[in-house]
N, C-alpha and C positions, 0 to 999 in steps of 0.2 A: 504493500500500500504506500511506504516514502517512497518509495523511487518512483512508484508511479507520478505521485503528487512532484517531483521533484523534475519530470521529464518536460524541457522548455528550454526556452534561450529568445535572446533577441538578438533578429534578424530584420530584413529588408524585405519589402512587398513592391513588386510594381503595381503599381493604380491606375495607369491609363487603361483608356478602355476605344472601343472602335466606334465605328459612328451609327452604329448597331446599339449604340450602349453597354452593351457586354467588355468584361475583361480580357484585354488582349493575350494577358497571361505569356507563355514563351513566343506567341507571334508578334511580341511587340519589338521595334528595329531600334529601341533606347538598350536594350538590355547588358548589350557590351559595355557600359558606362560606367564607370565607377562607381560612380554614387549616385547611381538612377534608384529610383525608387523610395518610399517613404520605410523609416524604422517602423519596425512591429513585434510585438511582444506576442511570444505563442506558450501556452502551462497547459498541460493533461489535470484534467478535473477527477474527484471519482468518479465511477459509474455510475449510471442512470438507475432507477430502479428495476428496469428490464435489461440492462447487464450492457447497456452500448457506453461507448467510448464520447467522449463529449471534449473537445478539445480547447480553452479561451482564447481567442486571439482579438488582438487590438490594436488595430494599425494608426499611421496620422502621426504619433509622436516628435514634433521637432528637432529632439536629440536623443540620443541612445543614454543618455545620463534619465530622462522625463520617462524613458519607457521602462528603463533598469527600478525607479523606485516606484513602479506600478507593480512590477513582476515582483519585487519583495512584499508586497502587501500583498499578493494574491496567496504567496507560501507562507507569508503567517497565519495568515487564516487558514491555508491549510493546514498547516501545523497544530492548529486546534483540537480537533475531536481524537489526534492521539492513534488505539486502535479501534476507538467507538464507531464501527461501520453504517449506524444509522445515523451518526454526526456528524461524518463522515458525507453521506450520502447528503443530510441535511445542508450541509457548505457548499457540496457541487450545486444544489439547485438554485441557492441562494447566488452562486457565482454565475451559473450558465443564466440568470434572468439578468445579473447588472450587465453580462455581456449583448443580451438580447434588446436591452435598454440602451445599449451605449450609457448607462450611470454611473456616477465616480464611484472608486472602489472603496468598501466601508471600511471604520478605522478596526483593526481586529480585535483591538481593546474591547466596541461594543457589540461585535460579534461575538464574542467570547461570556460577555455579562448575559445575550439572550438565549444563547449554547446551551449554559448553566441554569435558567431558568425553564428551558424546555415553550420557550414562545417562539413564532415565526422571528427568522433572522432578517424579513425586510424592514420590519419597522410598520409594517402595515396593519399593527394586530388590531382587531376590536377590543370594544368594553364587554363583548361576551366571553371572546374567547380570557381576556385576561381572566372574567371571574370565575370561568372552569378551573383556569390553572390553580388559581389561588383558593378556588374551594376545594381541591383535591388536596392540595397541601397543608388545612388545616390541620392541630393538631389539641383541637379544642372537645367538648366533651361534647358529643352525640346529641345532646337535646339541642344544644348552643349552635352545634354546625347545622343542625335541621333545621332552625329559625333561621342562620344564613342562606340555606339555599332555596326556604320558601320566598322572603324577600328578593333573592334574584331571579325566582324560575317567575312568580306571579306577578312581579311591579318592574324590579329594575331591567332585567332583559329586554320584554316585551317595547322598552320606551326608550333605553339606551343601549341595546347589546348590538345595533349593527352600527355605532358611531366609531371613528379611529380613537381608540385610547388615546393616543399623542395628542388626539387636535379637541378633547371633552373639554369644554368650558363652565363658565359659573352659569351662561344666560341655558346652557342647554341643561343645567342640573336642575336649575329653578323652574327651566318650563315644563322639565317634567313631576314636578313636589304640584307646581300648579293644575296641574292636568287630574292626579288624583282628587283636590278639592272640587275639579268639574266634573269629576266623574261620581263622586258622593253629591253633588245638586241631582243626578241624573236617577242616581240610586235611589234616591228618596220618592223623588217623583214619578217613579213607578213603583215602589214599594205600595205608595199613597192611593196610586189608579188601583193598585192590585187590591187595596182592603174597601174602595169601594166600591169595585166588581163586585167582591164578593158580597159586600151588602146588598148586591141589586142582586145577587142570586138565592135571597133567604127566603123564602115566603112568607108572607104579610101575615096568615094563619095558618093554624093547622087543620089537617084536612087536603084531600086531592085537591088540587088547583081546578080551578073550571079550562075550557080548552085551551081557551084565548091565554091565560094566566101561565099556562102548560106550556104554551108553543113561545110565548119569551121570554118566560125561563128557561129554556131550553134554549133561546138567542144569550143570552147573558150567559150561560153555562161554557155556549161556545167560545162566547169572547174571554172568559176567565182561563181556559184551558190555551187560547195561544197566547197568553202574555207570558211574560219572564216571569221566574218563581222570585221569593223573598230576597232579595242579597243583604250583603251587611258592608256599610260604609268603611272605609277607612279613617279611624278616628286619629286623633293628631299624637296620642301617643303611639301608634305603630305608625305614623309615619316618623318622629322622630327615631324609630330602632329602626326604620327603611334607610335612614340619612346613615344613623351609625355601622349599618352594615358596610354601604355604599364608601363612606369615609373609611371604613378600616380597609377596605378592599381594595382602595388608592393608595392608601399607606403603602401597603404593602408594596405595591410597583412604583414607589416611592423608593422605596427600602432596596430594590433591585433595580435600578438607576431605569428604568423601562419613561418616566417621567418624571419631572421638579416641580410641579404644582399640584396639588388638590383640591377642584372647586368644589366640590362638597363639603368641605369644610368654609365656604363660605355663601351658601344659601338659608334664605332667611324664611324658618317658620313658626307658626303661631306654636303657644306656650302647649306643651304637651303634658304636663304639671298631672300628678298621680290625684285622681279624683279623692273628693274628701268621705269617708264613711260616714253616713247617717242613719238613726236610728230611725225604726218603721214606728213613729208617734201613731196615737189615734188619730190626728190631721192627718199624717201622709196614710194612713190605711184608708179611711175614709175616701181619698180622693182617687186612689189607687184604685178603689172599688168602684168609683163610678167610673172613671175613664180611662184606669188600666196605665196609669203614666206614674212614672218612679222619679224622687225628685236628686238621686243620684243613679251613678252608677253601679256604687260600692253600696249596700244597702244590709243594715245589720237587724237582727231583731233584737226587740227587749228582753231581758231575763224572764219575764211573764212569757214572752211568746218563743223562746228556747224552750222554758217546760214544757209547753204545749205542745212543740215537737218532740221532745225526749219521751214525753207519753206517748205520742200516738206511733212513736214507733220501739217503746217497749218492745212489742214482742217478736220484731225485724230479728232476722241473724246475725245482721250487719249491728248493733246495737250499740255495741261495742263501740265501734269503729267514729261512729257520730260520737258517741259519748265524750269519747278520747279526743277527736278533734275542737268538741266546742269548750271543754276545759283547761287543754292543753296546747291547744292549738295548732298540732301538726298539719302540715299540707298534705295533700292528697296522695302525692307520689310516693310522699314518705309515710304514710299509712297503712297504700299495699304494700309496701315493700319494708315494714318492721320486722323483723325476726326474732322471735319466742328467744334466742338466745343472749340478746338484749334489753330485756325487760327483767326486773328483778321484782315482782312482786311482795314479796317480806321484806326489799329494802324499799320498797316504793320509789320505783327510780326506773327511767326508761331512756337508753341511748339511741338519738339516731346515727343509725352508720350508713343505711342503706332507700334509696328507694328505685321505684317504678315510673319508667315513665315511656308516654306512647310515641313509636318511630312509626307514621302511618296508622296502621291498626296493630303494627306488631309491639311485643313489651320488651322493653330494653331494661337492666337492669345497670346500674349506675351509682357512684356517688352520691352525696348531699349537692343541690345546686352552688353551694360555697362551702368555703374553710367557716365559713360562720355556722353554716346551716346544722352541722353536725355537732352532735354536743348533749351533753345528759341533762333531763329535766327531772324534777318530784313530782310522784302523784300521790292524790288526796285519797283518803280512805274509798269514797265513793266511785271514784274509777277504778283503785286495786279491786272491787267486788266487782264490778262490773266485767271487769278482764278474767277474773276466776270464773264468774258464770260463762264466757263464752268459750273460753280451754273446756271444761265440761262437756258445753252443744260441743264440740270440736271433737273433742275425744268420742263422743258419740256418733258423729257422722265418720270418724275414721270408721270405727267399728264397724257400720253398715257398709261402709265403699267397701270394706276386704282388702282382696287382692286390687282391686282400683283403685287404692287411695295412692298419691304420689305423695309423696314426702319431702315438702319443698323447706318446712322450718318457718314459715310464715305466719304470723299471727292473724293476720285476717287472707281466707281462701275460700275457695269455692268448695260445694260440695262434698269433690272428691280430692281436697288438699293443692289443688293447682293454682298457679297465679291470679288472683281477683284483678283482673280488668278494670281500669281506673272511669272508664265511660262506666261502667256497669256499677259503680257504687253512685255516679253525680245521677244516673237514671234512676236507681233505688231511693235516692235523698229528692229528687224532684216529686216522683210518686208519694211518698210520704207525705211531704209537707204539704201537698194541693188537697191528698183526701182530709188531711185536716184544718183545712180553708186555710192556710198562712199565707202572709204574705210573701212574695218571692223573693230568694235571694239565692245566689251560688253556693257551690259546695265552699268554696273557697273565701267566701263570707262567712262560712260558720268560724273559720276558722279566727274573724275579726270580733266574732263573739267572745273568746277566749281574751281578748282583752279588754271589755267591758267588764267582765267577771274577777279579771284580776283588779281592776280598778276599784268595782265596787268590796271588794274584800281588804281592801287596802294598801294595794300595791302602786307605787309609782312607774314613770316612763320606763327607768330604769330595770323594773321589776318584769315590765310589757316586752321589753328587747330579750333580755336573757330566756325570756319563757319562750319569747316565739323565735327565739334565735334570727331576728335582724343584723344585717352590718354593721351600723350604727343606730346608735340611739334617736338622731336626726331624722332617718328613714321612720322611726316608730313615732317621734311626735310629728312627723307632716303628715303622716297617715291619720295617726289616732287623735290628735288635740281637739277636733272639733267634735269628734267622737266623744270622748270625753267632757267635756263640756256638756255637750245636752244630758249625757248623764245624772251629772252633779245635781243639772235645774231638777231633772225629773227628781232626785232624789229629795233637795232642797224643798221640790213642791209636797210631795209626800210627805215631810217632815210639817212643815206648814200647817198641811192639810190635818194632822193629826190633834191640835190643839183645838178645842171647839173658843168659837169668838162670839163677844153679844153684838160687836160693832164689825163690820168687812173692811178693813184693810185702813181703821183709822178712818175714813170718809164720815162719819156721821153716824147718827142712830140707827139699826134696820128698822125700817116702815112696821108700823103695825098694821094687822090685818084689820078691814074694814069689820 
């Protein structure tokens, strides 16, 4: 392979040509001339992918000194891939197109930086191909690289993957962050057609419809069936983690000289600020129940309407698993994924080390999402019994699987001892709480319960971080402060309430009745 790369030299070309256009080649009558003809630099390339011979030549040069430091730049760069024959192959192609270009010959330095990164060596690459390479070379944890590449297969591809990475600017990164806020106006306003289709498909009463009543409901049925189904906007906090994928992903060809600017890091969008948790007052239920609108996003219940789910799902299997989250507050992935040999029941104490979390539909098994997230909590008499009564059902459904029970070590499972599927407990917790008329909230909301309960028991922020294993303490009070606060009033109002008055609030006498 060197000698191949090594076979060349510069020599002389004749260029005239006949009045045919063609090259006279040896019928030309200059050629006994000394110094007829122009310098030309000739280098054997590697082979083609189909095994031909491809040779570079480049004539024109005004001195054999011009042409001599073309020919050492073409053997540097071959010199490059070494005996790597697909790097090899890679540098012939790159070299037979700058010959086909007639284009100056690239310096080997940055041939060599894009060799090493395994990107095209024109310089031509896109903003797609870059984010393949750079998401193949993650070396991030599984759920983190899965939110990388839904971000680029769903938003950033689609809008920026056939632009030149070299030539990505701030006006094109911002038209596209603007484009999703056009495309959430659009969202809405057929989400909007779509629910009052379907009101024009309800029947007025019940009872068969008369014909006439029959044949346009049956017009409205049709028009509801070709519309778009429900979508969900893109709210501004996943576009801010769209920005920081997009900006980590320049970095990086930042980091491998491939570019020296990053306009993603300077497009401008609205505040994506973590929604505040509010309690389901009797005002927000009430309003909730006539019109079905939530006055957050994050929406918690009160300790009245905790019991009232913790009763009505009593005699769940899962019992447990709610229990332990609204008291203690673990997250969901870390819920399926506890293991009995972490839990210390007589010490009342429970480590997490491990959880669950979903790749698609499949179950990955993984890490704490952080060095924070992992870390042992205390539990309260009432959840140690709670957990002893479900080891018991457990040890009893072992018994009935037999020989099908799998033995995975996990404290909440299926049936026959298999991994509990993390949609399959947020579906069991939605059922539950709607037969018991609750108001809604996520599974992932119970978990913001656990710090209302630490509050009212007397614990501070401080008390709220360590329990729910936050980063910072900061993270726990921009979440929970305003949380906490309506707390307090409702508490203060109950306190209040409990003193009987002959006067309301200082204002004067109460009226007497007529």
């Amino acid at each position: 392979m060197a000698t191949t790369r090594r076979a060349g030299g510069i020599g002389k070309r004749c260029e005239c040509r006949g009045e045919d256009g063609k090259l006279l080649g040896k019928a030309c009558p200059q050629l006994t001339k000394k110094n007829h003809g122009a310098v030309q630099l000739r280098q054997e390339l590697p082979l083609d992918a189909d095994g031909n011979r491809r040779p570079f030549r480049r004539t024109g040069y005004a001195t054999v000194k011009d042409a001599q430091a073309d020919l050492d730049k073409l053997r540097a760069i071959l010199d490059l891939p070494g005996d790597d024959e697909d790097a090899a192959r890679r540098v012939g192609d790159l070299l037979a197109d700058v010959m086909k270009r007639r284009a100056p010959i690239p310096d080997a330095a940055e041939v060599s930086r894009r060799l090493g990164v395994g990107v095209p060596l024109d310089g031509a690459m896109t903003v797609g191909e870059w984010l393949d390479t750079w998401l193949a070379s993650k070396k991030t944890k599984k759920k983190t690289t899965g939110g990388y590449e839904s971000h680029i297969r769903v938003h950033i591809r689609p809008a920026l993957g056939h632009l030149r990475l070299d030539r990505l600017n701030v006006g094109q990164c911002q038209e596209f962050f603007d484009s999703i806020d056009e495309a959430n106006e659009v969202i809405r306003a057929e989400n909007q057609a779509r629910r009052e289709q379907e009101a024009r498909c309800t029947r007025g009463r019940a009872g068969a419809p008369k014909a006439t009543e029959r044949a346009q409901l049956e017009a409205e049925r049709a028009k509801l069936a070709d519309m778009k189904p429900y979508r969900r906007v893109t709210g501004p906090a996943t576009k801010q983690r769209i920005r920081a994928t997009l900006r980590t992903a320049l970095n990086g060809a930042i980091r491998r000289q491939l570019i020296t600017f990053n306009p993603a890091a300077h497009v401008e969008l609205a505040s994506g600020k973590r929604p505040k948790a509010v309690l389901w007052a009797d005002q927000h239920v009430a309003r909730w129940r006539e019109t079905g609108e939530q006055p957050s996003a994050v929406m918690v219940w009160t300790p009245a309407q905790l019991g009232e789910f913790l009763d009505a799902a009593a005699g769940d299997r899962l019992y447990a698993f709610f229990h332990l989250i609204a008291f203690r507050g673990l997250r969901r992935g870390e819920g399926v994924g506890q293991d009995w040999v972490n839990v210390d029941l007589d010490g009342q104490s429970l480590t997490v080390a491990k959880e669950i979390v979903v790749d698609g539909w499949a179950l990955v098994e993984d890490e704490p999402k952080t060095d924070g997230s992992a870390g042992t909590i205390g539990l309260d008499r009432a959840t140690v019994q709670a957990l002893r009564e479900h080891r018991a059902r457990q040890m009893q459904e072992k018994e009935t699987a037999g020989e099908k029970w799998v033995e995975t070590g996990k404290v909440f499972t299926t049936e026959l001892g298999e991994w509990l599927h993390p949609d399959v407990v947020s579906k069991t917790f939605r059922r539950l709480y709607e037969s018991a008329g609750l108001p809604p909230i996520n599974l992932r909301d119970l978990r913001h319960c656990a710090a209302t309960l630490i509050h009212a028991g007397g614990g501070d922020l401080h008390a709220i971080k360590e329990t729910l294993r936050h980063s910072t303490i900061k993270l726990a009070s921009d979440t929970y402060t305003s949380l906490l606060r309506e707390v307090d009033l409702e508490i203060a109002e109950k306190a209040a309430a409990v003193v009987p008055r002959g006067r309301r609030g200082g204002a004067g006498p109460v009226p007497s009745e007529a």
